[in-house]
C-alpha positions in Angstrom: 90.6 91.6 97.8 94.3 92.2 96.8 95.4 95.3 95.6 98.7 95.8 94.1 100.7 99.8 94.1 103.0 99.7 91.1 104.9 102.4 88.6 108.0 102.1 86.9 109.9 104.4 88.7 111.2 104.8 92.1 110.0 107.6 94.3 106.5 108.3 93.8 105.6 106.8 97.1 104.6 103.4 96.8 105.7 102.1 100.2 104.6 105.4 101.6 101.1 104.5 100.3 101.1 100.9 101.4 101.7 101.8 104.9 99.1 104.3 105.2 96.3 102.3 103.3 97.4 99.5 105.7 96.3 101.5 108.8 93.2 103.4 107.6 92.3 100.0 106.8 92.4 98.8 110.0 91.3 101.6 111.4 88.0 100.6 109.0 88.3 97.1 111.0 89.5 95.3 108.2 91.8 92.8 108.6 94.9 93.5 106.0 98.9 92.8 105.5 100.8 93.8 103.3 103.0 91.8 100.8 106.7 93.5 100.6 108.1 92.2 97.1 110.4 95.7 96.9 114.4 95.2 97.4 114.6 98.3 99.6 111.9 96.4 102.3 110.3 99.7 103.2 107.2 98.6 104.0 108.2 95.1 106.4 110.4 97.7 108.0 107.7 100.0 108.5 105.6 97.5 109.9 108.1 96.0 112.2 108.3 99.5 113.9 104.7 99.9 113.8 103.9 96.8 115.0 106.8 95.2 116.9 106.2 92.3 115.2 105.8 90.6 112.1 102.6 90.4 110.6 101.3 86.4 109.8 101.2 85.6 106.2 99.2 82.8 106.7 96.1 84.0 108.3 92.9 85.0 106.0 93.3 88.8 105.4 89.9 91.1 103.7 93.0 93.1 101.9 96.4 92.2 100.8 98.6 95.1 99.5 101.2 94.6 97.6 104.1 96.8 97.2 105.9 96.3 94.5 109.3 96.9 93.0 109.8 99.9 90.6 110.8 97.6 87.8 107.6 96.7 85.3 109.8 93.7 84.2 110.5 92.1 88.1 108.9 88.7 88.4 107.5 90.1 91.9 105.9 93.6 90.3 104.1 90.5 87.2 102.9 88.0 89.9 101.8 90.8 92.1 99.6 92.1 88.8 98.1 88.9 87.9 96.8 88.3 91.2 95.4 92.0 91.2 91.5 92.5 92.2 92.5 96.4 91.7 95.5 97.9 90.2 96.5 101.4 91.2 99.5 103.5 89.4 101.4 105.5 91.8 101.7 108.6 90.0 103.5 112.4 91.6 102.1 115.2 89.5 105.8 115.3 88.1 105.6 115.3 83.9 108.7 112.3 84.3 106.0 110.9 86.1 103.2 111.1 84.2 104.9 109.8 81.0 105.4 106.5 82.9 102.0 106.2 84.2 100.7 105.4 80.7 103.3 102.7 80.4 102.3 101.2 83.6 98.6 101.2 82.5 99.1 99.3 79.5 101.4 97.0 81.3 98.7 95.9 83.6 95.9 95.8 80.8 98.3 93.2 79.1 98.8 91.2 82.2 95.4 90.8 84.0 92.3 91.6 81.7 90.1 91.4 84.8 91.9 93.7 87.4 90.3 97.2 87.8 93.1 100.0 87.1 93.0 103.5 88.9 95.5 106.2 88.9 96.3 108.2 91.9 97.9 111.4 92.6 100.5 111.4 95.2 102.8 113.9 96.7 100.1 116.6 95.7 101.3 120.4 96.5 98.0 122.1 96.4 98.6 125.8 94.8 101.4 124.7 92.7 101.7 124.9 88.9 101.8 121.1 88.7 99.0 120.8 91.5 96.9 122.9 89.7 97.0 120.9 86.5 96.5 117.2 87.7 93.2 117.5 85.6 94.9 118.2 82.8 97.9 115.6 83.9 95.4 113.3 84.1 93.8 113.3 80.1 97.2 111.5 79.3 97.1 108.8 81.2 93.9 106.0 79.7 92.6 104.9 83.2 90.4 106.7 85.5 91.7 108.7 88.4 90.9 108.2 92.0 88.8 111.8 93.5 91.0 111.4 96.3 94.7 112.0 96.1 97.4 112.3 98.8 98.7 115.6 99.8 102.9 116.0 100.2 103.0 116.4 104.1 105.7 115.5 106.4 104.0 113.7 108.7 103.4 110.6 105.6 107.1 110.4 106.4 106.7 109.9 109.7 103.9 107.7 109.8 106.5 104.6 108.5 108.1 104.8 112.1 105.0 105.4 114.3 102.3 104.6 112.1 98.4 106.4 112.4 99.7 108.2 115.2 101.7 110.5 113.2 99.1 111.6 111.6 97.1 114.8 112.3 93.8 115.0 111.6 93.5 116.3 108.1 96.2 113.8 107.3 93.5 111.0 108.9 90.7 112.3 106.7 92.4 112.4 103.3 93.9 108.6 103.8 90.2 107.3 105.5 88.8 108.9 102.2 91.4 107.2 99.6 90.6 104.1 101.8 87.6 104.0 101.3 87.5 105.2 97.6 89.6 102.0 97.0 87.2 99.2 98.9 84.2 100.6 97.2 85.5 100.3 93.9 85.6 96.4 93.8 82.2 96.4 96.0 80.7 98.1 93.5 81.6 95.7 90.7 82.3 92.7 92.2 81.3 92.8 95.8 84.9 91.2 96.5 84.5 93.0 100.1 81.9 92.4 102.6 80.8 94.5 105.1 
């Protein structure tokens, strides 16, 4: 299955999410790697920290991620669409956000046809203004919105340098539920992944 993180803007957490998908999904005991096609290399770094070693391109993976640049036009963020089993737009409950989301959406419809779009909330403050209307956020945009959606905690941040061990528990929980929100999506249509 691959699975390519895009929006066309910078900071809603792509790499962030990449890295943390990555190790719930091992932690599921799938095998997956990420593709870095983003200039800034967050992600390889990440991993290289992580893992103390790079990861091997050529072996058969269940998942490839693909973390793409923040540019809609990049020849990376188009390839990494086309070859998309699931598409998911990176989107903070910020309005600047939102407004790009829909943009993004289209943009993926035009490129692969076949690919399965979700949105998903990142960076969620829970009791704010703008967390308390991501269900209203969420009737602009014309794809459907994963249930599960990433809190803003610190310890996301932290988890690029040390991986699943900076995470506490209900850090674990939220990222093993958006895990496996995404791998069920595509089993349920497509049975792309086998269990």
């Amino acid at each position: 299955m691959e699975v390519t993180l895009l929006a066309n803007k910078g900071g809603v957490g792509k790499s962030t999410l990449s890295i943390l998908l990555h190790e719930a999904l091992k932690k599921a005991g799938k095998s997956v790697i990420i593709r870095d096609w983003d200039i800034q290399g967050t992600s390889n770094k990440a991993l290289a920290l992580i893992l103390g070693k790079e990861t091997n391109p050529a072996i058969h993976h269940d998942i490839i991620i693909y973390d793409t640049p923040p540019n809609l036009e990049h020849p990376a963020t188009i390839t990494a669409v086309k070859n998309a089993d699931l598409a998911i737009v990176v989107v903070s409950p910020s309005p600047a956000d939102i407004w790009e989301a829909e943009k993004t959406v289209q943009f993926v419809r035009e490129q692969n046809k076949e690919a399965v779009i979700r949105l998903i909330f990142n960076k969620v403050r829970k009791g704010t203004l703008l967390g308390r209307l991501i269900d209203e956020s969420a009737k602009q945009i014309s794809a459907p919105t994963l249930k599960s959606m990433l809190s803003y905690r610190e310890c996301y941040q932290h988890a690029l340098g040390e991986g699943w061990k900076a995470l506490d528990g209900a850090a674990r929980e939220e990222v093993l539920e958006l895990a496996i929100s995404i791998t069920t999506i595509k089993t349920q249509a497509n049975n792309l992944i086998r269990y």
